[in-house]
Backbone and ligand atoms as CSV (ligand in chain L), in Angstrom:
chain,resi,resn,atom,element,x,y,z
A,1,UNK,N,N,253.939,202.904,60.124
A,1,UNK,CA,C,254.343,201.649,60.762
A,1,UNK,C,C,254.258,200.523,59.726
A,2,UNK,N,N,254.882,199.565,59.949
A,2,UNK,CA,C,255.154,198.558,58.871
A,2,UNK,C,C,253.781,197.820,59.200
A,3,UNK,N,N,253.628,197.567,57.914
A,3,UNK,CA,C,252.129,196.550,58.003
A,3,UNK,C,C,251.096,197.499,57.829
A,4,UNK,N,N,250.969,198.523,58.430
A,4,UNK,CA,C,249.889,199.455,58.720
A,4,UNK,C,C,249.123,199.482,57.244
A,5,UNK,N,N,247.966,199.261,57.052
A,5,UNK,CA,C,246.806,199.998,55.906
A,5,UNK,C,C,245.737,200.792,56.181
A,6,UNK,N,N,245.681,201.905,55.335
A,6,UNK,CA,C,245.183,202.949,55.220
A,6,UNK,C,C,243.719,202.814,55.311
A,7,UNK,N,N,243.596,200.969,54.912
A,7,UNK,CA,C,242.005,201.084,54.572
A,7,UNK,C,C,241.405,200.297,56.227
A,8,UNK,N,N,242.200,200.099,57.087
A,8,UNK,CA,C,241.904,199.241,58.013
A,8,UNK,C,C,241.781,197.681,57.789
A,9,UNK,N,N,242.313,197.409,56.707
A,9,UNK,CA,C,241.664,195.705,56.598
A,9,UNK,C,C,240.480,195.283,56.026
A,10,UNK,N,N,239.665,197.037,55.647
A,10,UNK,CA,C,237.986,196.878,54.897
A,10,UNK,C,C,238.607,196.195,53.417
A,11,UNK,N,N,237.300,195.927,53.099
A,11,UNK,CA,C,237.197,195.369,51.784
A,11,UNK,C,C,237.143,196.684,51.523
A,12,UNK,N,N,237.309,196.400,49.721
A,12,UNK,CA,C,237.236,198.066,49.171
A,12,UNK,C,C,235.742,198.828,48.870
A,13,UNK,N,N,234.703,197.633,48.964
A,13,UNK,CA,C,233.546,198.339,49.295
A,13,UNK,C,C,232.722,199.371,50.813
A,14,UNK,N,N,233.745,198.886,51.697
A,14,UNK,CA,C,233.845,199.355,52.808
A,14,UNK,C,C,235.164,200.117,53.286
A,15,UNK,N,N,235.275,201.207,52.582
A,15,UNK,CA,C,236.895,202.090,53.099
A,15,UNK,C,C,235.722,202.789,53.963
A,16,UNK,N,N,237.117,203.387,54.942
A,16,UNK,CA,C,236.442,204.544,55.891
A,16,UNK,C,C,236.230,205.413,55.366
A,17,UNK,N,N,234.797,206.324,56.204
A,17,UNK,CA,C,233.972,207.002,55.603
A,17,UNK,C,C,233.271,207.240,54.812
A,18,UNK,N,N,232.744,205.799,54.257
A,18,UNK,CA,C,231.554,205.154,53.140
A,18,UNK,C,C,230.870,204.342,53.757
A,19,UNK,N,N,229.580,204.535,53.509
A,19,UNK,CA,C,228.322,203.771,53.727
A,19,UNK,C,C,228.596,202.190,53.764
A,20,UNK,N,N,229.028,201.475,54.207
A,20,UNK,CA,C,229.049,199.917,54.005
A,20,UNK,C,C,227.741,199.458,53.239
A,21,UNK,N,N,227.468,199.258,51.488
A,21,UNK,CA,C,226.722,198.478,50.980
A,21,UNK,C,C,227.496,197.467,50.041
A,22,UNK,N,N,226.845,196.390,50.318
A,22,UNK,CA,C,227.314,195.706,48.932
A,22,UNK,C,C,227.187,195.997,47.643
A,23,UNK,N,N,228.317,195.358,47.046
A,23,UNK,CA,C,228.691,196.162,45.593
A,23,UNK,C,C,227.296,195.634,44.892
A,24,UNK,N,N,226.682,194.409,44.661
A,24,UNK,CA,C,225.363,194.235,44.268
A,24,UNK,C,C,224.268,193.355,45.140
A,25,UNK,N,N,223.243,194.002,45.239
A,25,UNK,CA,C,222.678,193.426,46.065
A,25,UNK,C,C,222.035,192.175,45.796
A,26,UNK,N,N,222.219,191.702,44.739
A,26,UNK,CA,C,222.155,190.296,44.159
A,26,UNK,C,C,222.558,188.842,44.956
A,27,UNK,N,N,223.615,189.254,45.521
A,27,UNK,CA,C,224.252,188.877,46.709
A,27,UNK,C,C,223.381,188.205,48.351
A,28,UNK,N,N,222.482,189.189,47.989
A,28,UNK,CA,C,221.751,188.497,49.439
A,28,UNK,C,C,220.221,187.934,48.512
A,29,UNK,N,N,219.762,187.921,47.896
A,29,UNK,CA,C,218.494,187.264,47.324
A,29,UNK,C,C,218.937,185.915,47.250
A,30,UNK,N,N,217.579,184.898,47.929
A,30,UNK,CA,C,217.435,183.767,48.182
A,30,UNK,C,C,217.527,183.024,46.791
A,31,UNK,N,N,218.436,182.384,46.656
A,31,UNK,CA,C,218.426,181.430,45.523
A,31,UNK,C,C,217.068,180.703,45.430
A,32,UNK,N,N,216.702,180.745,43.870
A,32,UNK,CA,C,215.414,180.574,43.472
A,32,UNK,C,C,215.357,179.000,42.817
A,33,UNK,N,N,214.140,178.304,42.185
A,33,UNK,CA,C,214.163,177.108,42.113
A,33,UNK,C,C,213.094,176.705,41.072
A,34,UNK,N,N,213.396,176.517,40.318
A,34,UNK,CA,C,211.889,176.484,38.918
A,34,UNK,C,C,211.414,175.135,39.454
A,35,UNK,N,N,210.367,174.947,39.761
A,35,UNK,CA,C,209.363,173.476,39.530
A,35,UNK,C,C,209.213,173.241,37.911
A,36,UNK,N,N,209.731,172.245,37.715
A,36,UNK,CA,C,209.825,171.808,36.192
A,36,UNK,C,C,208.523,170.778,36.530
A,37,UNK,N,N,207.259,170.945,35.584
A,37,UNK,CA,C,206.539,169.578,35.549
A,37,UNK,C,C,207.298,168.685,33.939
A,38,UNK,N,N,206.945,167.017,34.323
A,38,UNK,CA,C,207.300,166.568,33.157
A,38,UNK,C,C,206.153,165.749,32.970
A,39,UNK,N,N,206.566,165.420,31.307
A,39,UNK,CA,C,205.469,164.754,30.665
A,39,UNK,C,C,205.411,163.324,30.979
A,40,UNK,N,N,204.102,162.565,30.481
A,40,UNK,CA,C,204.256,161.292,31.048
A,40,UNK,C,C,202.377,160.753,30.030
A,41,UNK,N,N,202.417,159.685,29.837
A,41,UNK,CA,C,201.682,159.287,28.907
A,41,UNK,C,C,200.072,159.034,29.584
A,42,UNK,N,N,200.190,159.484,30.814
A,42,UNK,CA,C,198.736,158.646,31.852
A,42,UNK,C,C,197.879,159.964,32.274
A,43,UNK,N,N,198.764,160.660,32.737
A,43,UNK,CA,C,198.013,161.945,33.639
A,43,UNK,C,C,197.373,162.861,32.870
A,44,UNK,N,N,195.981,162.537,33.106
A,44,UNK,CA,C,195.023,163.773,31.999
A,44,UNK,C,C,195.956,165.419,31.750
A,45,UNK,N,N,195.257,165.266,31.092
A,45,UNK,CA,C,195.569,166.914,30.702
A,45,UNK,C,C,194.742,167.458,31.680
A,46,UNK,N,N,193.751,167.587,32.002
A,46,UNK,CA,C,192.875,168.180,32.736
A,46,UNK,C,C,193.188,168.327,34.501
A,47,UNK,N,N,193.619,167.136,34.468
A,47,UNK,CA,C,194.370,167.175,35.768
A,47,UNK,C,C,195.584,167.577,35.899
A,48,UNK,N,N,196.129,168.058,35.017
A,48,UNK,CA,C,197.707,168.900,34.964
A,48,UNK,C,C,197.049,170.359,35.200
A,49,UNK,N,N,196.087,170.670,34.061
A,49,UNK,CA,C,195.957,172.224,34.226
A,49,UNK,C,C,195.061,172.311,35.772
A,50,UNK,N,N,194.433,171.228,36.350
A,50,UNK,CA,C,193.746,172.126,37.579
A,50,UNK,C,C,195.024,171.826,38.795
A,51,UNK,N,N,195.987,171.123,39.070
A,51,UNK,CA,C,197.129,171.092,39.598
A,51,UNK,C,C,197.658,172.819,39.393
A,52,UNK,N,N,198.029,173.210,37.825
A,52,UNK,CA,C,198.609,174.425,37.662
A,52,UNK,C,C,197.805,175.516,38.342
A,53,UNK,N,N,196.420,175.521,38.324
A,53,UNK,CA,C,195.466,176.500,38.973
A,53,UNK,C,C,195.434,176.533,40.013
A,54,UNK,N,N,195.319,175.418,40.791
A,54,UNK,CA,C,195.129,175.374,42.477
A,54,UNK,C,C,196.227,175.592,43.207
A,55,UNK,N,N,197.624,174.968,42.434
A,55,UNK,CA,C,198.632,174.802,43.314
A,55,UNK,C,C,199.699,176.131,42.934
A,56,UNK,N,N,199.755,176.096,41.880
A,56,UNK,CA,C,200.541,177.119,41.302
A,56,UNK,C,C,199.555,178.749,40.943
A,57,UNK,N,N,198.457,178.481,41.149
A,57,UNK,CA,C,197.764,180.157,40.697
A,57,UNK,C,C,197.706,180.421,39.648
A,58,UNK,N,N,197.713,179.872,38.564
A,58,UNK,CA,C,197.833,180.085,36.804
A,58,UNK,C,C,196.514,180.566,36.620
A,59,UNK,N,N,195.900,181.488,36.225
A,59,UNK,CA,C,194.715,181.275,35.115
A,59,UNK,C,C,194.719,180.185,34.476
A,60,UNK,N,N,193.179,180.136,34.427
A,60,UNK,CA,C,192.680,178.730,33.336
A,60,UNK,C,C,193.719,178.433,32.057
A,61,UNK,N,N,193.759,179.784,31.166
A,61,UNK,CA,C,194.772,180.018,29.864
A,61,UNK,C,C,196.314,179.953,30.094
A,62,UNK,N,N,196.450,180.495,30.906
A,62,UNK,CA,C,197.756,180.420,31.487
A,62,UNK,C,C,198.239,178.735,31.741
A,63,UNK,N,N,197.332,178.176,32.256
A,63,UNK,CA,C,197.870,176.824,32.835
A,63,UNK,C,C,197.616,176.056,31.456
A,64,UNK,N,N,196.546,176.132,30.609
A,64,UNK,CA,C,196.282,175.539,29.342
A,64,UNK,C,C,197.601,175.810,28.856
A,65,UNK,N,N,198.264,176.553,28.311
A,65,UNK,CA,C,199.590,176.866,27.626
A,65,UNK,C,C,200.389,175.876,28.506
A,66,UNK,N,N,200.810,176.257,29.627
A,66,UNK,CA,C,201.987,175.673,30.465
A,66,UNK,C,C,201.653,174.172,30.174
A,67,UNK,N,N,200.754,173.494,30.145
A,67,UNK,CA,C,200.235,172.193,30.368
A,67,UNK,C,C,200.628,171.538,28.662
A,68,UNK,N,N,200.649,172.396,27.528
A,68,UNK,CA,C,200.440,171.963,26.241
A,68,UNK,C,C,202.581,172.165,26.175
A,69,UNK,N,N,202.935,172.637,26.629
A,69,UNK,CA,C,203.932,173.190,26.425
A,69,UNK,C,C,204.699,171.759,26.852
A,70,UNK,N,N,204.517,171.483,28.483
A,70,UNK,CA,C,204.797,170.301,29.037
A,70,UNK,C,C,204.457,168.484,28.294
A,71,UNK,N,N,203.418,168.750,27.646
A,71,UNK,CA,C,203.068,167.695,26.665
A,71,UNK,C,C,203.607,167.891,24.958
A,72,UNK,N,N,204.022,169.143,24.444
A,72,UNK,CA,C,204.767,168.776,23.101
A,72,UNK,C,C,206.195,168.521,23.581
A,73,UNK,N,N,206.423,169.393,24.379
A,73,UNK,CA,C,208.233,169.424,24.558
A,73,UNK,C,C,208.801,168.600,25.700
A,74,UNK,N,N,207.924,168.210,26.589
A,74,UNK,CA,C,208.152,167.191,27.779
A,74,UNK,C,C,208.739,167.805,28.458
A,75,UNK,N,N,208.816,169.059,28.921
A,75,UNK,CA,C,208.856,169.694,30.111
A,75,UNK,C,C,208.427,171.161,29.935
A,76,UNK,N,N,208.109,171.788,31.350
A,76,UNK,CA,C,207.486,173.167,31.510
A,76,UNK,C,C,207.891,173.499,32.948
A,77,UNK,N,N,207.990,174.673,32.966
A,77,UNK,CA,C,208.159,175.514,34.551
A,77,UNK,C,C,206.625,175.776,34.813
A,78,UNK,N,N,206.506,174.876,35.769
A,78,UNK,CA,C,204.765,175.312,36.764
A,78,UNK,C,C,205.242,176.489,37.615
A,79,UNK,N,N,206.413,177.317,38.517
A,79,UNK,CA,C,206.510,178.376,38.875
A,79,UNK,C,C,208.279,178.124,39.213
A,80,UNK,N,N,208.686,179.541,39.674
A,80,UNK,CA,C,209.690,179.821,40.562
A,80,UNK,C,C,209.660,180.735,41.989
A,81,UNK,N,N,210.410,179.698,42.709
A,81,UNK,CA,C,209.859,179.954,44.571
A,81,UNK,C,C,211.299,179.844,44.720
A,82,UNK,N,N,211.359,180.348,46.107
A,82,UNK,CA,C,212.426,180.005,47.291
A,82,UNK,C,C,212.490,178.395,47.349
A,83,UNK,N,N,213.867,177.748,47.572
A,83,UNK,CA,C,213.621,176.163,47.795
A,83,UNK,C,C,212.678,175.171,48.671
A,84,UNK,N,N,212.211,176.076,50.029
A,84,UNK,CA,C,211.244,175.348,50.664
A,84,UNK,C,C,209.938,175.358,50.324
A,85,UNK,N,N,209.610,176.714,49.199
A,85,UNK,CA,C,208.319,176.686,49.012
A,85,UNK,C,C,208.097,175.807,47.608
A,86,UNK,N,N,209.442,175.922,46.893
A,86,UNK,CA,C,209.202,174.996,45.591
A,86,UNK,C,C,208.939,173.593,46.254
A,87,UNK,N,N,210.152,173.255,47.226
A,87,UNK,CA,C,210.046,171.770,47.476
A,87,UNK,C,C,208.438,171.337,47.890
A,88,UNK,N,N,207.971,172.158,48.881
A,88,UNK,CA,C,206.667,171.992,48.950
A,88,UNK,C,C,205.496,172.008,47.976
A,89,UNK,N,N,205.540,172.301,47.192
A,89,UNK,CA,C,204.402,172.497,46.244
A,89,UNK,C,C,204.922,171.119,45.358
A,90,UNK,N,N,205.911,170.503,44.670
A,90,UNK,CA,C,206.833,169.715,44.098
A,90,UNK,C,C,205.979,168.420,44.818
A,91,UNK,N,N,206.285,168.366,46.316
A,91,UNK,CA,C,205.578,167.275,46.935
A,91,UNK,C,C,204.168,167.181,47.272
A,92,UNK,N,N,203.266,168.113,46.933
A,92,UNK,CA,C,201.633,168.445,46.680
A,92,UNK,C,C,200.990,167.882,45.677
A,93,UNK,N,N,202.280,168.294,44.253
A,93,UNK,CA,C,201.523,168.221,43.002
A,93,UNK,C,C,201.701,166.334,42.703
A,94,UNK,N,N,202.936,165.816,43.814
A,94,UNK,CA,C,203.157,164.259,43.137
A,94,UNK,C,C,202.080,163.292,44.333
A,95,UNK,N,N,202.191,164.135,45.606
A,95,UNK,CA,C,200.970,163.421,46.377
A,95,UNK,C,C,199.079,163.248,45.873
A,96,UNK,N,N,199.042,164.484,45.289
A,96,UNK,CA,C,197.946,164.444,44.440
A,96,UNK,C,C,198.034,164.071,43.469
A,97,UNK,N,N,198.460,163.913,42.649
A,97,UNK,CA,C,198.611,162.753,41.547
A,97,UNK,C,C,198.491,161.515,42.212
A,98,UNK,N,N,199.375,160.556,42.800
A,98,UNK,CA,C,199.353,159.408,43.612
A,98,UNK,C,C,198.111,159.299,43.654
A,99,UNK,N,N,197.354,160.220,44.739
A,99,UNK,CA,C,195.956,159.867,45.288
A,99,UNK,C,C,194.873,159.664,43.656
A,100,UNK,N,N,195.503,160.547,42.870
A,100,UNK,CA,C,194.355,159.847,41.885
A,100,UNK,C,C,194.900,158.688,41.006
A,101,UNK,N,N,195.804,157.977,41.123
A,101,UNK,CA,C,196.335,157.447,40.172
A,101,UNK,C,C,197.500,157.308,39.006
A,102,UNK,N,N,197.448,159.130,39.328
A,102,UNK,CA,C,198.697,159.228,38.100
A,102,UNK,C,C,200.182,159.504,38.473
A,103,UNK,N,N,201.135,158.853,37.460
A,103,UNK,CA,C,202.198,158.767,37.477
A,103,UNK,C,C,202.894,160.652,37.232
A,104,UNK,N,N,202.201,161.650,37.250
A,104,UNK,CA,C,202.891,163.031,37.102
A,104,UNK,C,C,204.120,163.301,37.853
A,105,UNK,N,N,204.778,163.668,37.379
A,105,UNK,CA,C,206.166,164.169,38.200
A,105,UNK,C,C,207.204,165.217,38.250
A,106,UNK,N,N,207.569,166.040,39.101
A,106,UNK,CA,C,208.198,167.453,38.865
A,106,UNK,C,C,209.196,167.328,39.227
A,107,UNK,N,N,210.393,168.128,39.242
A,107,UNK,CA,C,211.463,167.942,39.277
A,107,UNK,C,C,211.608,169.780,39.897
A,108,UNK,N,N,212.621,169.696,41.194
A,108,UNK,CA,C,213.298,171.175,41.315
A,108,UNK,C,C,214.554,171.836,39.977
A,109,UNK,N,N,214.763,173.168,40.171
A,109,UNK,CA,C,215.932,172.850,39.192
A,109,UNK,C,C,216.383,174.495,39.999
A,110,UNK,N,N,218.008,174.708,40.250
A,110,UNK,CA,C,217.935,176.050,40.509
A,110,UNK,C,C,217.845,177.114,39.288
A,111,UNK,N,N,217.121,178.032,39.693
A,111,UNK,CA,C,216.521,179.211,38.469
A,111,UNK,C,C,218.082,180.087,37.816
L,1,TYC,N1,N,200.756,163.728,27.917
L,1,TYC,C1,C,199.551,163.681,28.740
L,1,TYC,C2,C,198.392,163.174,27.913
L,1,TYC,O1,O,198.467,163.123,26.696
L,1,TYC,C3,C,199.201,165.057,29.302
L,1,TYC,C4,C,200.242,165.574,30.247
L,1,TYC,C5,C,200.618,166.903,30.175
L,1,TYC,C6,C,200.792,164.764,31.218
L,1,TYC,C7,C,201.553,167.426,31.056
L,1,TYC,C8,C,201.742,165.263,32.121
L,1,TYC,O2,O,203.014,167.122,32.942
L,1,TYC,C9,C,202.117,166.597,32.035
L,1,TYC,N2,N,197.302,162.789,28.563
């Protein structure tokens, strides 16, 4: 019949009599979101790395690096999350700063 296709109208990852998967499953993973911290001339060092420990989970060394990294080069990834959990932690690390005084500030970025 005119018009008629063989494949039903499937995409070609879905012809009849194949498993319907997507060609990569890359496809359904939640777009990710680096928390960038940036540098800034006020906010201890000390209070960057216990921010990285408490909020982000770094080891002591771990957050020492991330924190030195953020102060030679003026920026560092404190982690990568899903967007609601980055946004949340993003607005933790600048509310606690505030409360002590300092001007620290992170930025989302997609991963
Ligand atoms: N540059 C700051 C200082 O010398 C330390 C610092 C590091 C500040 C990282 C912010 O995200 C930052 N006290």
């Amino acid at each position: 019949m005119a018009g008629e296709r063989k494949d039903g109208g499937r995409p070609q990852w879905q012809q009849e009599g194949e498993v319907a998967t997507r060609p990569d499953d890359r496809v359904r993973r939640p777009r990710q979101y680096r928390v960038v911290l940036l540098n800034d001339d006020y906010t201890t060092m000390e209070f960057v790395v216990m921010v990285l420990v408490e909020i982000f989970h770094h080891p002591r060394q771990r957050a020492i690096e991330i924190m030195l990294q953020v102060h030679h080069q003026g920026s560092g990834v404190a982690g990568i999350y899903p967007y609601a959990i980055a946004e949340s932690k993003a607005r933790r690390v600048m509310q606690l700063a505030r409360s002590q005084g300092y001007p620290l500030r992170c930025t989302l970025e997609p991963a």
